[in-house]
C-alpha positions as CSV (number, residue, x, y, z in Angstrom):
1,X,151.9,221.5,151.5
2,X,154.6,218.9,151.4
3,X,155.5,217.2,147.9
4,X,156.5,213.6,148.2
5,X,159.6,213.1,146.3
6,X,160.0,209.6,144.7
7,X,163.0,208.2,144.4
8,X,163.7,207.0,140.6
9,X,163.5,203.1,139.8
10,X,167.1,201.8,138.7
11,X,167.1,198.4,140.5
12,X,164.6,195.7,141.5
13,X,165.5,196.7,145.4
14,X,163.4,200.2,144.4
15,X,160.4,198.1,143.8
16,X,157.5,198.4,146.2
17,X,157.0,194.6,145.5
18,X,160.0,193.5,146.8
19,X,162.1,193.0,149.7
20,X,165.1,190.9,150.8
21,X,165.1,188.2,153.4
22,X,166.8,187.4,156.8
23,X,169.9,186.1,154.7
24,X,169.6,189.4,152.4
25,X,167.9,187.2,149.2
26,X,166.2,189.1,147.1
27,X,162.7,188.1,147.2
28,X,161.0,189.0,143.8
29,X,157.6,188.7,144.6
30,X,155.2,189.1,147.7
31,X,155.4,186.3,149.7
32,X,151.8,185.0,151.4
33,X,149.8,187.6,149.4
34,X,145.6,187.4,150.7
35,X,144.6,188.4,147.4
36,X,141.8,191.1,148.1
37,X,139.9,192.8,144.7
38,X,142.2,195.6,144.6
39,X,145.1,193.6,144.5
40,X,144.1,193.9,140.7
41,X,144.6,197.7,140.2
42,X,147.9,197.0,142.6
43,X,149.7,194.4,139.7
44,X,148.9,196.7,137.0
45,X,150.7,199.2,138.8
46,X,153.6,197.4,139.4
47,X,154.1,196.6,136.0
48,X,152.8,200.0,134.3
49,X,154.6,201.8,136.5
50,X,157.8,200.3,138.2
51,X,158.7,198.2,135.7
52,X,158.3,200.4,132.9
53,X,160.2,202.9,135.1
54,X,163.3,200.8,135.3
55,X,162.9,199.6,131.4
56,X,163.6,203.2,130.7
57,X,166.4,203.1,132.7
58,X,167.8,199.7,132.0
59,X,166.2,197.0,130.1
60,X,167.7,194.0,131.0
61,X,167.1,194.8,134.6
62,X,163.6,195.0,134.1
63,X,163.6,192.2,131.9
64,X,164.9,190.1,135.0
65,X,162.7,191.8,137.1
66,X,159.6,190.4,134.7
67,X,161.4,187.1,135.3
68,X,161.9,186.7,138.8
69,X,158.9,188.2,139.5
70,X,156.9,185.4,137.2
71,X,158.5,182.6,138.6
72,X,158.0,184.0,142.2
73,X,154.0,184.1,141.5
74,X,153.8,180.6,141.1
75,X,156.7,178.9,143.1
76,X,157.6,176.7,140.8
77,X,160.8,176.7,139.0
78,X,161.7,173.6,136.8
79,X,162.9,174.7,133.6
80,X,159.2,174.7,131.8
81,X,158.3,177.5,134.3
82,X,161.9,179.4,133.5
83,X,161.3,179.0,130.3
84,X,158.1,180.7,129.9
85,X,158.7,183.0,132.4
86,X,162.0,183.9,130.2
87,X,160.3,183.9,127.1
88,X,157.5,186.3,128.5
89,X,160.0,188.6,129.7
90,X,162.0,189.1,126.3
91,X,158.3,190.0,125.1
92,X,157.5,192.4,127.6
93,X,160.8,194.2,128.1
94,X,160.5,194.5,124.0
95,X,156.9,195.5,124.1
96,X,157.8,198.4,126.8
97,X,160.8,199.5,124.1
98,X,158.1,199.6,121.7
99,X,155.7,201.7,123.7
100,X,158.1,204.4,124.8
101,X,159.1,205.1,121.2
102,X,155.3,205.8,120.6
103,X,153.6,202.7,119.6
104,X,150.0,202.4,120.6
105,X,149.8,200.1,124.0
106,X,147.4,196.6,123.4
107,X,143.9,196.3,124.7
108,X,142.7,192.6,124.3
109,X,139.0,192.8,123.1
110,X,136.5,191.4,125.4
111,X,136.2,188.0,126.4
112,X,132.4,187.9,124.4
113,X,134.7,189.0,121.0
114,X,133.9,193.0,121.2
């Protein structure tokens, strides 16, 4: 049986969510996504597992990773969006810090307050 043998996440260009362009841009997001059901299970991944991979490794690389990323989602970038796309970063980069020194992750209650 062959093991697959994953390369470890130390950059954004590890990501499976991202890519570079004809020019060699990075581009931080996928680009002209269908967005299928288990594109759900797919972004948790990313984050839980990529980006957490690289916080461990270097946390203001992630932290722009969370940025970019955000801001790529949506396409916009006037400085509202970079804003809260920054500020959400700082969080989560800070919330990932938190986690792997033992902290218990969040789980939002239900939407009907259970």
């Amino acid at each position: 049986m062959n093991a697959v043998i994953k390369a470890p996440i130390v950059c954004r260009d590890d990501f499976t969510f991202t890519s570079r362009d004809d020019c060699g841009r990075m581009v931080n997001w996928p680009r002209n996504n269908p967005g299928v059901a288990a594109d759900w299970e797919k972004g948790i991944a990313f984050f839980d597992s990529e980006i957490a991979e690289l916080a461990a490794n270097d946390e203001t690389a992630a932290y722009e990773a969370i940025r970019f990323a955000i801001a790529g989602m949506g396409g916009r970038t006037t400085n509202l969006e970079l804003g809260f796309a920054d500020a959400v970063a700082r969080a989560a980069a800070l919330g990932l810090r938190v986690v792997r020194n033992g902290a218990e992750r969040f789980t939002p209650k239900d939407f009907d307050g259970e």
